[in-house]
PAPAZA-990091 format. One record per residue: residue in one letter; x, y, z of N, C-alpha, C, CB in turn. Coordinates in steps of 0.05 Angstrom, whole numbers, padded with zeros to 5 digits, always signed. Glycine has a CB too. Example, Ala and Ser with C-alpha at 12.3 -4.5 7.8 and 13.67 -1.06 7.14 Angstrom:
2
A+00264-00114+00156+00246-00090+00156+00264-00066+00156+00226-00089+00181/S+00257-00045+00142+00273-00021+00143+00258+00001+00157+00282-00012+00114/
***
This chain:
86
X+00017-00024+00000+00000+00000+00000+00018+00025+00000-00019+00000+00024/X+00008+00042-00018+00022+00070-00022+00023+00083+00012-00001+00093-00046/X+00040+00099+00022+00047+00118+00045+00036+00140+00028+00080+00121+00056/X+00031+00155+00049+00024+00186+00044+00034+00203+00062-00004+00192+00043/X+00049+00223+00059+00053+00244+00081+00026+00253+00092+00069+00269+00070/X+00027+00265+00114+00006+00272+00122+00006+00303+00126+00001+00257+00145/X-00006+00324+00120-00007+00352+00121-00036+00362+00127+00005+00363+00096/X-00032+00374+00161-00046+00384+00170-00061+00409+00150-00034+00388+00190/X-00088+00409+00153-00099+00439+00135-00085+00462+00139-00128+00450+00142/X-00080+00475+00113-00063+00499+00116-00044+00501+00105-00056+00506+00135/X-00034+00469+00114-00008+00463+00122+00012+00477+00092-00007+00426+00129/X+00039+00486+00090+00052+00483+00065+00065+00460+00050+00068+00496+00066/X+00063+00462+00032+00077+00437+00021+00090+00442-00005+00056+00413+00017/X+00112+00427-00008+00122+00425-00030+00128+00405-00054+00135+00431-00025/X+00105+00396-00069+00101+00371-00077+00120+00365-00107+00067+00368-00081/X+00125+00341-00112+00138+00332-00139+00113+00347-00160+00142+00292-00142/X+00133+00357-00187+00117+00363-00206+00100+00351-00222+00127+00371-00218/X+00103+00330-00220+00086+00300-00252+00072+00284-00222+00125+00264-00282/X+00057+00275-00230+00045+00252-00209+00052+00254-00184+00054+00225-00215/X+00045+00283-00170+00038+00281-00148+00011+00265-00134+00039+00303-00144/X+00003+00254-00113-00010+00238-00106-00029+00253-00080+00008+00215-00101/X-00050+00260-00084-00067+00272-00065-00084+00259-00047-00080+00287-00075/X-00100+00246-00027-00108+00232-00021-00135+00250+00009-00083+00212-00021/X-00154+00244-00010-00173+00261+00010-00177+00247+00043-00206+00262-00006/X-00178+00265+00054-00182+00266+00086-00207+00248+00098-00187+00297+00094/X-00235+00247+00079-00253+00232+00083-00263+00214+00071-00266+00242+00086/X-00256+00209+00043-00269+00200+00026-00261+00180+00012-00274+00215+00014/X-00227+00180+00016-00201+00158+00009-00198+00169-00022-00211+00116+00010/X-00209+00181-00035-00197+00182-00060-00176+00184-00066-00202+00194-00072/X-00161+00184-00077-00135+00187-00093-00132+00209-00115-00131+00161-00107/X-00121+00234-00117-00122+00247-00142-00092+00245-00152-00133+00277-00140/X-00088+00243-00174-00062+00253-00187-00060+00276-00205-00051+00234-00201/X-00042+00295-00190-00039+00315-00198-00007+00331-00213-00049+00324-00178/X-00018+00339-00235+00012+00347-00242+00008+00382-00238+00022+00334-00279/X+00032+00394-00241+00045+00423-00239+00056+00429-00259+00062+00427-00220/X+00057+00454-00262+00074+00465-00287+00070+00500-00260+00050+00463-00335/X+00096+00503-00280+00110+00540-00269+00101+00558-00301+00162+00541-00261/X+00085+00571-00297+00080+00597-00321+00089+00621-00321+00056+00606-00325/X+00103+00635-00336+00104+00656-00332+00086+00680-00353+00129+00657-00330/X+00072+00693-00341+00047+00703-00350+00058+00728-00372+00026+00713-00322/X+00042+00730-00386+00051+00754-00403+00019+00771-00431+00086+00735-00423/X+00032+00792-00438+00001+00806-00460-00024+00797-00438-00007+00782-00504/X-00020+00814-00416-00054+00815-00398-00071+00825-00417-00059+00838-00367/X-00091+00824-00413-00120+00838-00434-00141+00850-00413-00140+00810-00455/X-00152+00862-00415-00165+00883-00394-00194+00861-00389-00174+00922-00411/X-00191+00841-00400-00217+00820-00395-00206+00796-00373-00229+00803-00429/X-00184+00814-00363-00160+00779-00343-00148+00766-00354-00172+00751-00327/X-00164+00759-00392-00149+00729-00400-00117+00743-00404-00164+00710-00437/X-00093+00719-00407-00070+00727-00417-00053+00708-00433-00057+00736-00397/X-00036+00709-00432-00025+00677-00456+00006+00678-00423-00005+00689-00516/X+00014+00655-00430+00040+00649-00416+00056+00624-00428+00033+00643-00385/X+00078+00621-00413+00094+00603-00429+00102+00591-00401+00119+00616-00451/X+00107+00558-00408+00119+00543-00386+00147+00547-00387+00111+00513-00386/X+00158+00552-00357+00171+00548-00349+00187+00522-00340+00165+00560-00342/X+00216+00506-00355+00221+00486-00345+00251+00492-00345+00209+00462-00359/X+00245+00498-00315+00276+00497-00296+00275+00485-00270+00287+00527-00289/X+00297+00471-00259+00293+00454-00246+00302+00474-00216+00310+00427-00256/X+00310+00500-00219+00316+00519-00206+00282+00537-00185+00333+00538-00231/X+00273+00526-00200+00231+00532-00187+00225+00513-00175+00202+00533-00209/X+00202+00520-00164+00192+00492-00153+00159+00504-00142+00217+00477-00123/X+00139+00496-00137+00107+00502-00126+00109+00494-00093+00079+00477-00145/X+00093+00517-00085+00088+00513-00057+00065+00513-00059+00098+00530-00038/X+00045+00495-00040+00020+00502-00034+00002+00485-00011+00008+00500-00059/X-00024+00494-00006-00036+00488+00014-00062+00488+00012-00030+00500+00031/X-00082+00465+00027-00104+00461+00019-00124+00454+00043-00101+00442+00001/X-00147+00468+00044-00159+00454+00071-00191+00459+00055-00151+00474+00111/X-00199+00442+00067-00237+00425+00066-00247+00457+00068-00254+00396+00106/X-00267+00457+00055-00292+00470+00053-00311+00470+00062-00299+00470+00038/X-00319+00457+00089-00338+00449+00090-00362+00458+00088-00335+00442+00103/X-00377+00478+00082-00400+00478+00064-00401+00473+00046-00410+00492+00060/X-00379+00474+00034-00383+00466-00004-00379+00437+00003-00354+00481-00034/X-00377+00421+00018-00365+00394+00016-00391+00385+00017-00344+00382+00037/X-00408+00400+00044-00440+00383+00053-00458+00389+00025-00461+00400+00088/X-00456+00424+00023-00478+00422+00000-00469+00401-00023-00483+00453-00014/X-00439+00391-00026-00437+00385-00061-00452+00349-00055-00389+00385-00080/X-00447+00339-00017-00454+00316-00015-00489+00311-00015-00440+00306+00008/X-00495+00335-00006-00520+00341-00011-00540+00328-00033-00517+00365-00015/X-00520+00344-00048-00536+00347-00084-00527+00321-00096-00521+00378-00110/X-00507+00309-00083-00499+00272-00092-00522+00255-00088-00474+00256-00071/X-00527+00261-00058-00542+00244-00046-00575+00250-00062-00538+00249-00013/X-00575+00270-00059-00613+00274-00079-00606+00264-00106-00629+00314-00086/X-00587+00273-00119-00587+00254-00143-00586+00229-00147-00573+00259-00154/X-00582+00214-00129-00581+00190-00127-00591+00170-00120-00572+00188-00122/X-00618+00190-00111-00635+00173-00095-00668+00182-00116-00633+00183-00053/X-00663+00197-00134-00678+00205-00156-00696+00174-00175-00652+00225-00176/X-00723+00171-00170-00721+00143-00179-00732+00152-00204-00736+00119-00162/
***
């Protein structure tokens, strides 16, 4: 069986770029997630912009993630009525 670090909500982290391995707190899922570094460029007054990946091994992503919990009950919510829809 796969290990998983464990990181408290909030917490920081600094994960591998290709097939990082996420693993929810309640639910057991498994996500795999990859990263890429952009560097943004031509903003447009509508937000969109174009960018180009960055691949240097000199970068790296920090980040952090914690539950929602209203969006978690309402999204289980709307699972559960759909599912019980005969």
């Amino acid at each position: 069986m796969a290990k998983f670090k464990i990181i408290s909500s909030n917490e920081l982290t600094i994960p591998v770029m290709k097939g990082y391995k996420m693993a929810c707190c309640d639910c057991s899922l498994v996500h795999n997630i990859n990263f890429s570094i952009i560097e943004k460029f031509d903003h447009k007054p509508n937000g969109t912009f174009k960018y180009r990946i960055i691949d240097n091994k000199d970068y790296a992503i920090e980040f952090s993630a914690t539950r929602n919990n209203r969006s978690t009950a309402q999204l289980r919510k709307r699972k559960k009525n759909e599912n019980n829809i005969d």
